[in-house]
C-alpha positions as CSV (number, residue, x, y, z in Angstrom):
1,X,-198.0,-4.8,42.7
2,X,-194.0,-4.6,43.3
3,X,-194.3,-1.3,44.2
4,X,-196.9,-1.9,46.7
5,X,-194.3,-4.8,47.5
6,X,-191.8,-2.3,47.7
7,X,-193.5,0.0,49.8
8,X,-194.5,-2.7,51.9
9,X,-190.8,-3.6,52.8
10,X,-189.5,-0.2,53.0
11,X,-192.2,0.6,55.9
12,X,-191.3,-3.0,57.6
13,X,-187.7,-1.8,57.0
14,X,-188.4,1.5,59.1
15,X,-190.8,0.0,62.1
16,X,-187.4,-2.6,62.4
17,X,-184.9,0.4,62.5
18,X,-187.2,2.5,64.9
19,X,-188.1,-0.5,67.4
20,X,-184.5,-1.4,67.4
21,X,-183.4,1.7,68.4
22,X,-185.6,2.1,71.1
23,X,-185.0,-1.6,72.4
24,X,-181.4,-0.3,72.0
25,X,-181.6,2.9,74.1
26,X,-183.9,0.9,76.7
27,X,-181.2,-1.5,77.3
28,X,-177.9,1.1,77.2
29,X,-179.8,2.6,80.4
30,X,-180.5,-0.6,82.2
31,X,-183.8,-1.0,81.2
32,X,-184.0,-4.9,81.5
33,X,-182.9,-7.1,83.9
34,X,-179.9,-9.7,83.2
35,X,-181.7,-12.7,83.0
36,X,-185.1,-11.8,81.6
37,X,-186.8,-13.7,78.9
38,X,-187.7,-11.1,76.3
39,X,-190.4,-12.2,74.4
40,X,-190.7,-11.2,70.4
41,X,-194.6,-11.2,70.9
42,X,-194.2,-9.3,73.9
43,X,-191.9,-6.5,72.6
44,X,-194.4,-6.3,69.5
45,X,-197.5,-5.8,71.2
46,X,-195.6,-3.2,73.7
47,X,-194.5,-1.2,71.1
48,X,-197.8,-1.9,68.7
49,X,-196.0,-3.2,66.0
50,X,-195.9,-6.4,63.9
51,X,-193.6,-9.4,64.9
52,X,-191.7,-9.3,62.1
53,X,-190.0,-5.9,62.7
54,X,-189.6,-6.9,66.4
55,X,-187.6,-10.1,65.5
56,X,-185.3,-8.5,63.1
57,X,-184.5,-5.6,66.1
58,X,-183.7,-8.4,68.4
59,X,-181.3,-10.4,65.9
60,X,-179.6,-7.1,65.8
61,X,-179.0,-6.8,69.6
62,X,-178.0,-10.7,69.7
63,X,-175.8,-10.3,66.9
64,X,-174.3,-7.2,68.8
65,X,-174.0,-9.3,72.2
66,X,-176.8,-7.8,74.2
67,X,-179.3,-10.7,74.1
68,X,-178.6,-14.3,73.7
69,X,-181.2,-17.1,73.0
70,X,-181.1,-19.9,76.5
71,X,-182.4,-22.0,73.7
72,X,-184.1,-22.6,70.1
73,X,-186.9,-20.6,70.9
74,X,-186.7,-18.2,74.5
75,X,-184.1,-15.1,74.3
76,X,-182.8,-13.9,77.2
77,X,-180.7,-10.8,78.8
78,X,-177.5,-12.4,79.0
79,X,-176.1,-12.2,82.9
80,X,-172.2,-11.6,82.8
81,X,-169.7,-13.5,84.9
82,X,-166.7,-12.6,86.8
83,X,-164.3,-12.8,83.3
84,X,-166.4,-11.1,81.3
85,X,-166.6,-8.1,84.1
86,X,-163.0,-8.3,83.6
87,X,-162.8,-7.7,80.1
88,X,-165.5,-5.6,80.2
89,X,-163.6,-3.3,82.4
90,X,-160.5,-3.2,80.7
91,X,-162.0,-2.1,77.3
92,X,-164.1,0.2,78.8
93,X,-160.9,2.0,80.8
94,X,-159.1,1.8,77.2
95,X,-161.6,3.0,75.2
96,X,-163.6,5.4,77.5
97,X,-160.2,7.3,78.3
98,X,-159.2,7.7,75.0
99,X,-162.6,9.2,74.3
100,X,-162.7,11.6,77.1
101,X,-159.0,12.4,76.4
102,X,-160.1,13.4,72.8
103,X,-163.3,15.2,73.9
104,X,-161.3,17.1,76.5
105,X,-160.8,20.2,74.1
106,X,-163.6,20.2,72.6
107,X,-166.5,20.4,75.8
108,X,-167.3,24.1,75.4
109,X,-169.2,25.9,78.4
110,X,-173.0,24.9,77.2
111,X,-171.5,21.7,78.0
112,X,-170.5,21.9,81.2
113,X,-173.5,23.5,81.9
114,X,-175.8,20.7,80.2
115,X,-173.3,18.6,82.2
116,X,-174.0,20.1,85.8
117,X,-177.7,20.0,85.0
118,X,-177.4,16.0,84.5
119,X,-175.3,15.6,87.4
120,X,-178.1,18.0,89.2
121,X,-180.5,14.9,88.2
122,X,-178.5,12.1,89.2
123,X,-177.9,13.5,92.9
124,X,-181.7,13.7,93.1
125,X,-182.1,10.4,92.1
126,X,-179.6,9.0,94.6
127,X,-181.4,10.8,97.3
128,X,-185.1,9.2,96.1
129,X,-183.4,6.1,94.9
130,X,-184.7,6.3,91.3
131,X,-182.7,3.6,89.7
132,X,-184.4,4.4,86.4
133,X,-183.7,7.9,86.6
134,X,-180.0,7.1,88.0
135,X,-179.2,4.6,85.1
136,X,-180.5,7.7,82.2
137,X,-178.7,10.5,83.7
138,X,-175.3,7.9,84.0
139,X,-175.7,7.3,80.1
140,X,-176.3,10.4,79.2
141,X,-174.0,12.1,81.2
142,X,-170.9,9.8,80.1
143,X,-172.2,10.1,75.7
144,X,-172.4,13.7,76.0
145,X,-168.9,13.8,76.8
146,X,-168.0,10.9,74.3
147,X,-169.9,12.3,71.1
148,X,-167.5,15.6,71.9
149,X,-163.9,13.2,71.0
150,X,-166.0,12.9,67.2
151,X,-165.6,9.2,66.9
152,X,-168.6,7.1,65.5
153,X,-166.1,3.8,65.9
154,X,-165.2,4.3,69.1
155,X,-168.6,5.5,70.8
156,X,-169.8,2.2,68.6
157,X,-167.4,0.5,70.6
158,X,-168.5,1.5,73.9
159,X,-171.9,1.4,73.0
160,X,-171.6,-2.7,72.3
161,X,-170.1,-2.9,75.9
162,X,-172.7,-0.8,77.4
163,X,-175.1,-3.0,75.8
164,X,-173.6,-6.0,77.8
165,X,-173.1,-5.1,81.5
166,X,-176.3,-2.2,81.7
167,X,-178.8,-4.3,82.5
168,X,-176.6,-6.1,85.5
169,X,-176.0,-2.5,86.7
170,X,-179.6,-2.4,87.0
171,X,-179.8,-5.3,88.7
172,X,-177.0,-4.2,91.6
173,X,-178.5,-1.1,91.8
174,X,-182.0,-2.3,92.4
175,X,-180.9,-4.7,94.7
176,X,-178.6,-2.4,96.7
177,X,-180.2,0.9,96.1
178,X,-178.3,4.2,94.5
179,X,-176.8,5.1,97.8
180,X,-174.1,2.8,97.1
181,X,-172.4,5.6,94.8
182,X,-169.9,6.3,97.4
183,X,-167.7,8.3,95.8
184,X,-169.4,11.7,93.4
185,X,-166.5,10.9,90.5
186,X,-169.4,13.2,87.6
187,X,-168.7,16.3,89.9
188,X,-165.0,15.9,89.9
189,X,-165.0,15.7,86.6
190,X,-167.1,18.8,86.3
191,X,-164.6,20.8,88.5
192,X,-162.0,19.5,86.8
193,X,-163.4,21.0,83.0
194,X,-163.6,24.2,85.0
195,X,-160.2,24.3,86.2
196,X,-159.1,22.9,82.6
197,X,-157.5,20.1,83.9
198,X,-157.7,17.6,81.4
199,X,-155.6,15.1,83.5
200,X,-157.8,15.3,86.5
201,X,-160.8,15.0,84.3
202,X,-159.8,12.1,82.4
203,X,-158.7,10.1,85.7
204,X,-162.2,11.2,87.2
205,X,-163.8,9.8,84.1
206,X,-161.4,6.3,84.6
207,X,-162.4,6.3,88.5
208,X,-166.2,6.5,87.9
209,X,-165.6,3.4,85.5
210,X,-164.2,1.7,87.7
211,X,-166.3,2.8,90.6
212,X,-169.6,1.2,88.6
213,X,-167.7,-1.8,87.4
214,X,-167.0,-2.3,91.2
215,X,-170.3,-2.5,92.1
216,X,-170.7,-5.6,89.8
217,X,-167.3,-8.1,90.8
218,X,-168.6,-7.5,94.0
219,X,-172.3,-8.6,93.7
């Protein structure tokens, strides 16, 4: 019987670890909308699992800052203010700089290439205006170069803030469209790798942040 117990709890254990890292990555790329109730019964039938697995994945994410409950009972996608875009953009210039400072050395040319082929995507989603496909390529372009500086507490870092202003991203972005990326900060970046100018590709890196944080003070 307690090893059936045991079983039991190590397979609830896994479901909760697998749905909250999918819940995690959905969010990271904007996938929820600041403001949306996000229902424990919802998220479990979604994903087929129990509710029990579901509810412990979304303590996580409250507990990390990227849902909030608007009450007892209904959790919500948390909308951010003008402070908190504040703060948010001063730790993200800190922390993101250091971690493209530190990956600097180590971005080899598979990289760049993988790079180039992500920035490829992103371009084509600014011409379709494919928000969803705009806010993956953004992540994914920005943690490739972040897991290259080798620090799990600083990408953890980021990660948390990530957590906090993506889904309000999506929200400017699906409201004004992708053509409001003005300025092409990934492809300065790129040719500053290939020039191995770490400078000029750390301050491309700092002008995309703020570029994106932008978007948010002024919506």
């Amino acid at each position: 019987m307690a090893a059936v117990e045991q079983g039991q709890l190590g397979a609830s254990r896994t479901a909760h670890d697998e749905i909250y890292q999918k819940l995690r990555k959905r969010m990271l790329e904007g996938g929820f909308m600041p403001g949306e109730v996000i229902s424990i019964r919802h998220i479990a039938r979604e994903y087929d699992i129990s509710p029990m697995p579901a509810r412990e994945a979304m303590r996580r994410l409250i507990a990390e800052g990227a849902l909030q409950f608007a009450d007892r009972r209904k959790i919500i996608v948390p909308k951010v203010d003008h402070k908190r875009i504040r703060d948010i953009l001063t730790a993200r210039c800190t922390l993101e700089r250091e971690l493209a400072e530190r990956a600097f050395a180590s971005i080899d040319a598979r990289d760049v290439a993988e790079l180039q082929r992500i920035d490829e995507g992103i371009n084509r989603a600014i011409m379709e205006g494919d928000v969803n496909a705009y806010m993956k390529g953004n992540f994914e372009f920005h943690f490739l170069i972040y897991q290259r500086a080798d620090s799990e507490v600083l990408i953890s870092l980021v990660e948390m803030l990530w957590l906090q202003f993506g889904p309000s991203m999506r929200f400017v972005f699906s409201r004004w469209g992708t053509s409001a990326v003005a300025e092409d900060h990934h492809r300065q970046a790129l040719e500053a790798l290939n020039a191995q100018d770490r400078s000029g590709f750390v301050a491309a890196i700092e002008a995309d942040i703020h570029q994106g944080m932008g978007f948010l003070k002024e919506s």
